[in-house]
GUVEX-452906 format. One record per residue (C-alpha): x, y, z. Coordinates in steps of 0.001 Angstrom, whole numbers, plus 500000, padded with zeros to 6 digits. Layout:
BEGIN
XYZ ...
This chain:
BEGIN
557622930182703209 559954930884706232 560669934439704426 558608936870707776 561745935770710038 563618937820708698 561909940564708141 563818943155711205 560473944196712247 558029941330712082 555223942642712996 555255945582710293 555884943279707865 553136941417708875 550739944473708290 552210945193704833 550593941721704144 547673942751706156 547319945907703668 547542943946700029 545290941113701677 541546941674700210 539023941379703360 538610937972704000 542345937177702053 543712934808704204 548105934661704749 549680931472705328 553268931298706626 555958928653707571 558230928994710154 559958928256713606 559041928460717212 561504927860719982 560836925113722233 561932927438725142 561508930915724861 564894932421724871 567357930190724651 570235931900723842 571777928582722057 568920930081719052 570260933117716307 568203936129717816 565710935747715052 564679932770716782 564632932888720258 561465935013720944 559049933674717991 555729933872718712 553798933902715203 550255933740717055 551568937329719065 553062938851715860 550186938531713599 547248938905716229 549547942082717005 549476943581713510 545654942950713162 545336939421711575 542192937422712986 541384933813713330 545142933023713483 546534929443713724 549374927672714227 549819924241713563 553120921719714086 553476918035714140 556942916237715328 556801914710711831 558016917897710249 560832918401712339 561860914819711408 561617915418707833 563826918813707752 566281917048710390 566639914624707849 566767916237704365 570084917476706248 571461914754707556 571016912869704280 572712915686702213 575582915149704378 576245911910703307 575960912590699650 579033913886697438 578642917123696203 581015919523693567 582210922578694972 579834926139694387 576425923580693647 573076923791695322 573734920471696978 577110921878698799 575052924999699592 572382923098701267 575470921234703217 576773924156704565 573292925179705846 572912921855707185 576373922189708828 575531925735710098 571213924347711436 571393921032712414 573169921714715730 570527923807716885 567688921902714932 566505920154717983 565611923626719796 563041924587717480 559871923535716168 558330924118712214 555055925581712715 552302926417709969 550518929550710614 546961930525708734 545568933898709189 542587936118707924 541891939590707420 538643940730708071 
């Protein structure tokens, strides 16, 4: 779950999972496309996603990718309510405020996409 982004060369990560999948094994990853390709407003990890590319790329087959608006609602507002709540210095709550602090400005450029693939 959104752990491939940040892998610094996607698609050779994506054929280490390629290599441990059994034939048939089939990966399943969570992550972010940008609305517009590019947009330097994104971190760099984000601005060129293509999921489909990367794992047709490293050899996957049958690959897709699947979003819904209702997603990007629900993540938008897991922040924004965190925001509103009080939270003691060093917890998991303030952690997930400063990431909130740090996403939600850019939030809007991106879309959460579910991605299915096989190895055959």
């Amino acid at each position: 779950m959104d752990a491939l982004q940040y892998a610094p060369d996607r698609v050779a990560a994506a054929r280490q999972a390629l290599r441990i999948l059994k034939p048939g094994g089939r990966l399943v990853l969570t992550g972010w496309h940008p609305h517009t390709p590019g947009d330097e407003r994104l971190p760099p990890r984000h601005q060129h996603t293509d999921w489909t590319r990367v794992l047709q790329t490293a050899g996957f087959t049958d690959v897709h990718c699947a979003s819904t608006a209702a997603w990007d609602d629900a993540y938008q507002g897991i922040y924004r309510t965190a925001l509103t709540l009080e939270a003691e210095p060093g917890s998991a709550l303030a952690g997930l405020q400063g990431e909130a602090r740090r996403r939600l400005p850019t939030a809007h450029l991106l879309h959460r996409v579910a991605v299915t693939a096989v190895r055959d």
